[in-house]
C-alpha positions in Angstrom: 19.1 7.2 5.9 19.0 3.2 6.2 17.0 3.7 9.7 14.1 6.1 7.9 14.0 4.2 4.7 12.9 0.6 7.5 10.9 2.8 9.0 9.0 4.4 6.2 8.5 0.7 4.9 7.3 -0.6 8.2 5.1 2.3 8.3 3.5 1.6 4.7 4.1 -2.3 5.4 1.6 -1.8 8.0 -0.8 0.6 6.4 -0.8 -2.2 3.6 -1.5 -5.2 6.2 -4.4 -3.7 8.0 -6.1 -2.9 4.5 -5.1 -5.9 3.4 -6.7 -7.8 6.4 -10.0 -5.8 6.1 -10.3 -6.1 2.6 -9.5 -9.7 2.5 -11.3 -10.8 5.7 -14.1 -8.6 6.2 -17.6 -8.8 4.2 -18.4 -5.9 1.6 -21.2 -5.2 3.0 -19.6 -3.9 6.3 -16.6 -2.2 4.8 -19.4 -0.2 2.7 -20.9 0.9 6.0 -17.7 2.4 7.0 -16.2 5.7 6.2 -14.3 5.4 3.2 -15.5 2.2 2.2 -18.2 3.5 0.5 -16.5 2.8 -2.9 -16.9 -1.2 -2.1 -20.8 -0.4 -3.1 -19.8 -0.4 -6.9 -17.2 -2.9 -6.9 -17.1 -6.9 -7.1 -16.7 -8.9 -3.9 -13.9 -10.7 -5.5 -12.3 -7.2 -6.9 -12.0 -6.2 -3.2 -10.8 -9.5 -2.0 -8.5 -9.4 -4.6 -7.0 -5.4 -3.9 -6.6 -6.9 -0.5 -4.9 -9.6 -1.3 -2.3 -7.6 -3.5 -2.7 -5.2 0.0 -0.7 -8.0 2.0 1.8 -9.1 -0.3 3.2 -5.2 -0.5 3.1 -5.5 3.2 5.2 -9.0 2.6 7.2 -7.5 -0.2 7.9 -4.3 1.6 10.1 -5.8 4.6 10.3 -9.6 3.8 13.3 -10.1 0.5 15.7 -7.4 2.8 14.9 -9.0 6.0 15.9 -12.7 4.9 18.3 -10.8 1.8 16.5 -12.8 -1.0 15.6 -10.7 -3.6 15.9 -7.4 -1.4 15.6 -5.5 -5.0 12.2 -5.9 -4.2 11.6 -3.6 -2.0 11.6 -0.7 -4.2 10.1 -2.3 -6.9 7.0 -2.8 -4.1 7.0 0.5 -2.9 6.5 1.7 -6.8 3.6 -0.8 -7.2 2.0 0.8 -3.9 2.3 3.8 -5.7 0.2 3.0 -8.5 -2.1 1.4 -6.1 -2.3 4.8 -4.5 -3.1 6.8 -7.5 -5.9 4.3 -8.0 -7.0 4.8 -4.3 -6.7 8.5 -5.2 -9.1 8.6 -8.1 -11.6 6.5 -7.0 -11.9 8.3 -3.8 -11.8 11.8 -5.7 -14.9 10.7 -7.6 -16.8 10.2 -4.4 -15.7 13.4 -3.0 -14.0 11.7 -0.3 -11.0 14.2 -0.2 -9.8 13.4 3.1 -8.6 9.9 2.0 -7.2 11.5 -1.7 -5.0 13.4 0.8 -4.2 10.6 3.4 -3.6 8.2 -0.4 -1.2 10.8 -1.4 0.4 10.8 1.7 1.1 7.1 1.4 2.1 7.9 -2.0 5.2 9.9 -1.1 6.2 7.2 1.6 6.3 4.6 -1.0 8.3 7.3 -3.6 10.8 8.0 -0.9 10.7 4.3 0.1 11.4 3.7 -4.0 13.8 6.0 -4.6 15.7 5.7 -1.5 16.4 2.0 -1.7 17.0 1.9 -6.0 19.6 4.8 -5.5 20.4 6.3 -2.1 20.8 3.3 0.1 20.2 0.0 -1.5 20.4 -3.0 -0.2 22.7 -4.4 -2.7 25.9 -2.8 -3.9 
């Protein structure tokens, strides 16, 4: 169960660092002109800076406190704040009728559950 919990956060860790990058990095203007950016059209160049910023600490806080063992309670608590950041992702791209990513957001959703769950109850870091 340990081995599929690291790999279910290093799965979502990087999911979370590519958005991250790209949201952080990478104009508005051209993330709009991609599929599934569209959303960026309505929303503040410092709102998507800042989702991508949050975007690379969950990558950070996904892997980093069990890694060096400081803090490792935050891994769950991360995976439950992707989760909310998923539901977001979920109803903003419902409203555009961009149900491909609701379903790929809901997929990352259950990652970060099992991810949640499995390291506050079934295998936790700390004793």
């Amino acid at each position: 169960m340990n081995l599929v919990l690291w790999i279910a956060a290093g799965l979502l860790a990087a999911v979370a660092l590519t958005g991250g990058i790209s949201k952080t990095f990478v104009p508005k203007e051209n993330l709009a002109a991609h599929n599934g950016g569209e959303w960026t059209v309505h929303a503040g160049a410092g709102f998507v800076k800042s989702l991508g910023i949050l975007e690379l600490l969950a990558a950070v806080g996904l892997i980093l406190p069990a890694v060096v063992d400081i803090a490792p309670v935050m891994v769950p608590v991360t995976a439950v704040c992707w989760v909310a950041l998923m539901i977001g992702a979920m109803i903003t791209h419902g409203r555009l009728d961009q149900y491909k990513f609701v379903m790929l957001n809901s997929v990352y959703l259950v990652l970060a559950a099992f991810v949640a769950l499995g390291r506050f109850s079934l295998e936790p870091f700390t004793g």
